[in-house]
C-alpha positions in Angstrom: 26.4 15.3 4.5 23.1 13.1 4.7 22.4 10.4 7.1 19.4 8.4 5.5 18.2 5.2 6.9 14.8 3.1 5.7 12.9 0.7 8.1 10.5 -1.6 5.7 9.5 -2.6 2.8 10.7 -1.9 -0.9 8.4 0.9 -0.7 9.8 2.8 2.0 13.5 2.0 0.3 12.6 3.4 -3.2 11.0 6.9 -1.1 14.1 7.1 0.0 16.0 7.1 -3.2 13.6 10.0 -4.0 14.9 12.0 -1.2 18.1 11.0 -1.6 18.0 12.7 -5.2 16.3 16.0 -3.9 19.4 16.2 -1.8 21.8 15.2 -4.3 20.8 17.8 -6.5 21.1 20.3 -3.2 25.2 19.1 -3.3 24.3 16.7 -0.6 27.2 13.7 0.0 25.9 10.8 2.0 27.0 8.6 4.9 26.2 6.2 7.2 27.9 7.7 10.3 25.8 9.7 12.1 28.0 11.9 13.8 29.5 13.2 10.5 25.9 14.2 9.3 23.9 17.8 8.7 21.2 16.1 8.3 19.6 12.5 9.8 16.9 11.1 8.2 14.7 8.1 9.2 12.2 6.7 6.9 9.9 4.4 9.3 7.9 1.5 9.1 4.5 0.9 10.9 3.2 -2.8 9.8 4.6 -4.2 13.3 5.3 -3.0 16.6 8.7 -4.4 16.6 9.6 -2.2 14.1 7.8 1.0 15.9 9.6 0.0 19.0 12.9 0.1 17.2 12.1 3.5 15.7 11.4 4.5 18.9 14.7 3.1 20.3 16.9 5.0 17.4 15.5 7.9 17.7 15.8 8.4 21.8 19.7 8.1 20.7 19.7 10.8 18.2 19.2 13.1 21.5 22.8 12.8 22.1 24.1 13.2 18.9 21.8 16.5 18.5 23.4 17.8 22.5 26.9 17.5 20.5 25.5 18.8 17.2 22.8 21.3 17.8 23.2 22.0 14.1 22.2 18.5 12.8 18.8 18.8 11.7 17.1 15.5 12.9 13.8 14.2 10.2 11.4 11.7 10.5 9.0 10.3 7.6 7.4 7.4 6.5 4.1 5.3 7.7 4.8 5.6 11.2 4.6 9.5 10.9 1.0 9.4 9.4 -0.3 7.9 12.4 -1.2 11.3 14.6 -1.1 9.1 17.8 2.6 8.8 16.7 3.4 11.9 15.7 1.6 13.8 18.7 4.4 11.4 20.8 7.2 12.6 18.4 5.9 16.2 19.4 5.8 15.6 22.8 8.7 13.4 23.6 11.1 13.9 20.9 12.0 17.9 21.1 15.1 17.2 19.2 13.0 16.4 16.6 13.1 18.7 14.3 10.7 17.6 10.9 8.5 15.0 10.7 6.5 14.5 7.4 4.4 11.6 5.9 4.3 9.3 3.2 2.3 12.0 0.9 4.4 14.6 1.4 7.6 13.6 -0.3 7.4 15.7 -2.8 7.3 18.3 -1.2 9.9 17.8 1.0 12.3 20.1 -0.2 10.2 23.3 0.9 10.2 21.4 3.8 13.4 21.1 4.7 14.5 24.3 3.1 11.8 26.5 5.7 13.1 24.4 8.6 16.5 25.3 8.2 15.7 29.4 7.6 12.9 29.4 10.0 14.4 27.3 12.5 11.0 26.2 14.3 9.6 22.2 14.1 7.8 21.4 11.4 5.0 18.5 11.5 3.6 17.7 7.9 1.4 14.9 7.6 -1.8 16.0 6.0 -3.3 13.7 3.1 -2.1 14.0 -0.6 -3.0 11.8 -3.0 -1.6 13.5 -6.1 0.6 11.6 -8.3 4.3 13.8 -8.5 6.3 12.6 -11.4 9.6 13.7 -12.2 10.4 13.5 -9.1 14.7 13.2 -8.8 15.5 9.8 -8.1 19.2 8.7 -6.7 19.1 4.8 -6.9 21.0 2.4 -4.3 22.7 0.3 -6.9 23.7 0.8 -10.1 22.2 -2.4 -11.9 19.1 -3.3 -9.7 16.0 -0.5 -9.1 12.7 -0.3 -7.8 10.4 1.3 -9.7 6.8 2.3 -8.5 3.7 2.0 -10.4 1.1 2.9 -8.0 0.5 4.1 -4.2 -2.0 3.1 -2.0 -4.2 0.1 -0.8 -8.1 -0.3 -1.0 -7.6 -3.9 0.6 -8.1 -3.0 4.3 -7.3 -6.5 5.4 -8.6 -6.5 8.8 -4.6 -6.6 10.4 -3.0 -4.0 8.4 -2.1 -0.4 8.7 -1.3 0.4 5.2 -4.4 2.0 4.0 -4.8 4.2 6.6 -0.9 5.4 6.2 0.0 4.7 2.5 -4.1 5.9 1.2 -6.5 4.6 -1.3 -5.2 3.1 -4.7 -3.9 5.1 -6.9 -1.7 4.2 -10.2 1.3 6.2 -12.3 0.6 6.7 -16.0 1.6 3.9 -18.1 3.8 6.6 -20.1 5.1 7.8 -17.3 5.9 3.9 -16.0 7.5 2.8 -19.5 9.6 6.0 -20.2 11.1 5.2 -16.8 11.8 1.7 -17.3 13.5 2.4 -20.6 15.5 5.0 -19.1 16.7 2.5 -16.4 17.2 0.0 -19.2 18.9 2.4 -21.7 21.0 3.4 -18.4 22.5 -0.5 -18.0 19.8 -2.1 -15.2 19.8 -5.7 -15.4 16.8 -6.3 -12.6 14.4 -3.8 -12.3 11.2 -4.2 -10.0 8.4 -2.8 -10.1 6.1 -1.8 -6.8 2.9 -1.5 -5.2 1.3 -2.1 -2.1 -1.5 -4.3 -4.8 0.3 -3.9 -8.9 -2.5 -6.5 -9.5 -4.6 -3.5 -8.7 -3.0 -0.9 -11.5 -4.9 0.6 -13.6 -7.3 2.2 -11.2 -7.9 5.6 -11.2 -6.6 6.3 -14.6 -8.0 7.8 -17.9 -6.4 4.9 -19.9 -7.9 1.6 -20.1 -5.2 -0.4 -18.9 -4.4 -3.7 -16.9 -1.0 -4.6 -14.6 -0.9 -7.5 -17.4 -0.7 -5.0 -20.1 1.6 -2.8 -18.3 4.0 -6.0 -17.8 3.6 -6.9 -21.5 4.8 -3.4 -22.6 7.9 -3.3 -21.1 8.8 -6.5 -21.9 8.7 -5.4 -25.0 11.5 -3.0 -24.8 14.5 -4.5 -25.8 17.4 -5.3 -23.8 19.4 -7.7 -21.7 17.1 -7.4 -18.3 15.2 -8.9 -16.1 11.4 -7.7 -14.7 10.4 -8.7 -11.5 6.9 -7.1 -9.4 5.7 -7.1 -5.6 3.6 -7.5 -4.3 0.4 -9.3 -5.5 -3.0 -10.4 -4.4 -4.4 -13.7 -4.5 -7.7 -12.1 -5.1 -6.6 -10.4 -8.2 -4.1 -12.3 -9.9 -5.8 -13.8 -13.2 -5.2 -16.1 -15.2 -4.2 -13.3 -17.3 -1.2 -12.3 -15.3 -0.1 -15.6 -15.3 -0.2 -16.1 -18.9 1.6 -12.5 -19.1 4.6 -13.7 -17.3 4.3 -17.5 -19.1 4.8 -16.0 -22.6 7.2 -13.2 -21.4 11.0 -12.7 -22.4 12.5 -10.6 -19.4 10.0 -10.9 -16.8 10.9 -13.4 -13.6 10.0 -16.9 -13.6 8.7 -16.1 -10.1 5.4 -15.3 -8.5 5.1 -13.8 -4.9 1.7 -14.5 -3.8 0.8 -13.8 -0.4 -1.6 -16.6 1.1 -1.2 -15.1 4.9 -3.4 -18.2 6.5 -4.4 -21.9 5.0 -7.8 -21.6 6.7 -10.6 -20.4 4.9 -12.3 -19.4 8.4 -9.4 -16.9 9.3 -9.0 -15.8 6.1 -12.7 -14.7 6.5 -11.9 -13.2 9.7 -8.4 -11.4 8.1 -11.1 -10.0 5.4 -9.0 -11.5 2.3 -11.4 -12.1 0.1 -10.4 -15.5 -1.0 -11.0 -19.0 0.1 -7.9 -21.9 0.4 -9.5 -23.2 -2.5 -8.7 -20.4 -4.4 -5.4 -19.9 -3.5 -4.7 -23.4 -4.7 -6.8 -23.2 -7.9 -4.4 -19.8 -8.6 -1.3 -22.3 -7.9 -2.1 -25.2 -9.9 -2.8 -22.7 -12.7 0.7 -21.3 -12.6 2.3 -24.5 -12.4 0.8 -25.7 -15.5 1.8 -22.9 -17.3 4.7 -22.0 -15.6 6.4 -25.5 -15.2 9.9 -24.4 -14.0 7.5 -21.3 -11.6 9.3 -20.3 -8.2 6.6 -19.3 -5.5 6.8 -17.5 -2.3 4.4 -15.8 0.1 3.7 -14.2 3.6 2.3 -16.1 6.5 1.0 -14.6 9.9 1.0 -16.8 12.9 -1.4 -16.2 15.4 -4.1 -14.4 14.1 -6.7 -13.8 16.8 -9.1 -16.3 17.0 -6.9 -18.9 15.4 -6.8 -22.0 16.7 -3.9 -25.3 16.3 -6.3 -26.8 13.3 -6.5 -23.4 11.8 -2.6 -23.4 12.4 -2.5 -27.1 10.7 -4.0 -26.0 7.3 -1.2 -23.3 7.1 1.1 -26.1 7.3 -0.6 -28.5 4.9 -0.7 -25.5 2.5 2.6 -25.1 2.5 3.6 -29.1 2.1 0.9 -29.1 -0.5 2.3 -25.8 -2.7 6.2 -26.0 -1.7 7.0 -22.8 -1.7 11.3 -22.2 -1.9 11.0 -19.7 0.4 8.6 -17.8 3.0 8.1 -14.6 4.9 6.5 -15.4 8.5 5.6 -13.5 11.0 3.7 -13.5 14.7 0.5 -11.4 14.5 1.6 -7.7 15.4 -1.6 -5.9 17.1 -1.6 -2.9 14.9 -4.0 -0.1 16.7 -6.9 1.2 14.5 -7.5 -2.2 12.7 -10.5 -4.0 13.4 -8.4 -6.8 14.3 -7.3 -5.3 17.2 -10.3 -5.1 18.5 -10.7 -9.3 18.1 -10.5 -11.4 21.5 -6.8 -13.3 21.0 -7.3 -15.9 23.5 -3.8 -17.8 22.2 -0.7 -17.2 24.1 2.5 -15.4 22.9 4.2 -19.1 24.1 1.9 -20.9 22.1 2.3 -18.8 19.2 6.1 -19.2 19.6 5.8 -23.0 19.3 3.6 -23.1 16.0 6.2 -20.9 14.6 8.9 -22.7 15.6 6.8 -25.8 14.0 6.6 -23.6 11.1 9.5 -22.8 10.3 11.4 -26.2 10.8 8.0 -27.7 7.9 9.7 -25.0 5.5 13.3 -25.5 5.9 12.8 -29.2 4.8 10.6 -28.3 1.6 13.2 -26.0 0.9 16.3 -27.9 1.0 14.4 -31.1 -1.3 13.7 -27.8 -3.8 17.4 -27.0 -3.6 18.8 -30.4 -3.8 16.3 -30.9 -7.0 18.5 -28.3 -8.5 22.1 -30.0 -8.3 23.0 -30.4 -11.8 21.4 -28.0 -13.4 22.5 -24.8 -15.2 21.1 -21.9 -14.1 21.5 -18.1 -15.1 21.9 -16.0 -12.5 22.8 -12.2 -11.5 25.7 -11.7 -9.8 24.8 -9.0 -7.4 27.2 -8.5 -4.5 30.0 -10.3 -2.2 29.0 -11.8 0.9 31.5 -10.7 3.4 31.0 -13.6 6.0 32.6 -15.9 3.4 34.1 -14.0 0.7 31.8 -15.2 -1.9 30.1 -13.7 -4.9 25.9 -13.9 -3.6 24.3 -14.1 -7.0 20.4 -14.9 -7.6 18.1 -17.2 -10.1 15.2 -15.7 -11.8 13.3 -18.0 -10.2 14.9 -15.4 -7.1 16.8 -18.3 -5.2 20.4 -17.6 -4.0 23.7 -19.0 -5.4 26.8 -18.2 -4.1 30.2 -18.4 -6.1 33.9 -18.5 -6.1 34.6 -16.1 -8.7 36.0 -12.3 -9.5 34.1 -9.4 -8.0 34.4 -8.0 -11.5 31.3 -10.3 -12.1 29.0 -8.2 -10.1 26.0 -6.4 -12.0 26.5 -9.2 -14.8 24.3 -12.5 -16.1 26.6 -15.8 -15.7 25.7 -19.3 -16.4 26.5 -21.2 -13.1 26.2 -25.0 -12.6 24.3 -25.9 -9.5 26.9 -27.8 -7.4 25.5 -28.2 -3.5 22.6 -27.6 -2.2 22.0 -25.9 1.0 19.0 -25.6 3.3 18.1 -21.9 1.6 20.8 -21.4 -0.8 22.5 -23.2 -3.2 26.6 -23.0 -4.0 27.8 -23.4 -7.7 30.9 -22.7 -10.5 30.9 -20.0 -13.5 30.3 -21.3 -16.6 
């Protein structure tokens, strides 16, 4: 039996269906208790030190479960393992610990695993790989929604973020490669499928084919089928007009455009080293809206970058009345070590910071419930994808990616229904099947 468990993003969930299906293949069952495991597995996140600090946290109370199981082998991989300041604590600290392995060493990690358990010593494997391993076994969460990655890597370096010194430079899957999966998935009964990179805007890069994200996105639409084609997570600085014509003239691909603005000051979008202006950002908006009328827009906002001040703060928050996003993902700056960010005076306090994201987040719950109640009325088609077990009800999702929760047969999940928008709630909206 497997213990897996994934800290972060989409990325770190769909390396985890990759190891999953190496151990599946090895007659592996899974489960979520940890005392019923052979093997635990955490696959850890490094873009804040809240999440390091839970990592931490977890893995101090593995040491039990290894004094009562000295058989359990206990793994860690992920971003925070290609950090060496990390993994030298791990070495130190952790004894129990008994493989720890990066991000570019996945594939590999059944010769891994395999030598740990004959040779019975630690094993610490995070040197740099930047091959591309395809046909790598895959053992997807769900049976009707998948990740699927189309390239690795960030050349970015935004001047907060970790990810290109843990995830590596750029580097795209073959189109062939991308498309024979998706049709697999789609031949195999998916109805959402998503595809990932730290940049897709960026695909294309490195490859012998001449090849754009936008063309990627228009071939697979063009596989038949009842599905629909979402991506994460884009760049203001490279999404063209292009893309946005891709997804307006599209059949299956979302209605819905996660663009990542991160500050509404130009100055400390300078200092974040974004490579865009505010101006920008809103020129990319207003061209989506006019050729995406019915468009859904999210994004990522960091509070508190060093240096910021209370005006810088107040262009967030007219950006966000001015664009009216349904719904954001905010966070207070995160010191990451080994960005030149870190190195920035931060003169602001943590209480300060707390404030303007209080302020924050009470400016986005209002645009979000006038976007929701705008929707009462209408019909909307949705994917039923789960039950929500606070209230018994069936949590479905727009293409536009906004929640709607039913009263209806659990026999709906994995299935397209028409709903009728009914009430509208501050994130979420309620409704009846068609």
């Amino acid at each position: 039996m497997a213990c897996i468990h994934t800290y972060g993003c989409q990325q770190n969930v769909a390396d985890s269906e990759k190891i999953k299906g190496y151990l599946h293949l090895a007659g592996f069952d899974f489960t979520d208790n940890a005392e019923d495991a052979d093997l635990i597995l955490f696959n850890t996140c490094a873009i804040r030190e809240h999440a390091e600090d839970r990592v931490f946290g977890n893995v101090g109370a593995l040491k039990n479960i290894k004094r009562r199981h000295p058989s359990v082998t206990i793994a860690l991989c992920g971003c925070m393992m290609e950090q060496k300041v990390v993994a030298d604590r791990i070495y130190k600290s952790y004894p129990f610990v008994n493989l720890v392995f990066g991000t570019h060493a996945i594939s590999r990690f059944p010769e891994l695993f395999y030598n740990q358990l004959v040779n019975g010593r630690r094993i610490f494997d995070t040197c740099d790989d930047n091959a591309i391993y395809e046909d790598v076994p895959t053992l997807r969460d769900k049976q009707f929604k998948g990740w699927l990655p189309v390239m690795y890597g960030c050349d970015n370096f935004c001047s907060y973020c970790i990810v290109p010194y843990v995830r590596g430079r750029e580097r795209s899957r073959s189109s062939e490669a991308v498309i024979a999966e998706a049709r697999a998935m789609i031949e195999a009964g998916y109805k959402e499928i998503t595809l990932l990179g730290q940049n897709v805007n960026s695909y294309g890069k490195g490859l012998d084919e001449d090849i754009t994200f936008s063309e990627l996105l228009r071939r697979i639409d063009a596989i038949e089928g009842d599905y629909i084609l979402r991506f994460m997570t884009s760049h203001p600085k490279d999404c063209t007009h292009e893309l946005i014509d891709t997804i307006a003239e599209s059949k299956h691909i979302s209605k819905h455009l996660h663009l990542p603005f991160q500050s509404g000051s130009s100055k400390i979008l300078k200092a974040m080293n974004r490579r865009y202006t505010r101006e920008k950002y809103l020129s990319i908006i207003d061209y989506a809206k006019s050729k995406i009328p019915d468009v859904s827009l999210t994004s990522d906002i960091i509070v508190g970058f060093p240096g910021e001040t209370y005006e810088d703060f107040c262009e967030t928050l007219s950006l966000i009345k001015e664009v009216e996003f349904i719904s954001l993902f905010t966070f207070i700056y995160s010191r990451r070590p080994g960005t030149p960010a870190a190195e920035l005076p931060d003169v602001v306090t943590e209480e300060e910071k707390g404030k303007w994201f209080t302020e924050l987040l009470k400016t986005q719950e209002e645009i979000a419930a006038g976007r929701c109640k705008s929707m009462v009325g209408s019909t909307e088609r949705v994917l039923v994808e789960e039950i929500n077990e606070k209230n018994g009800l069936l949590s479905c999702r727009t293409s536009g990616n906004i929640i709607v929760e039913v009263q209806a047969d659990d026999s709906l999940i994995g299935t397209f229904q028409n709903v009728r928008i009914t009430e509208a709630r501050n994130w979420i909206l309620r409704g009846e099947v068609i």
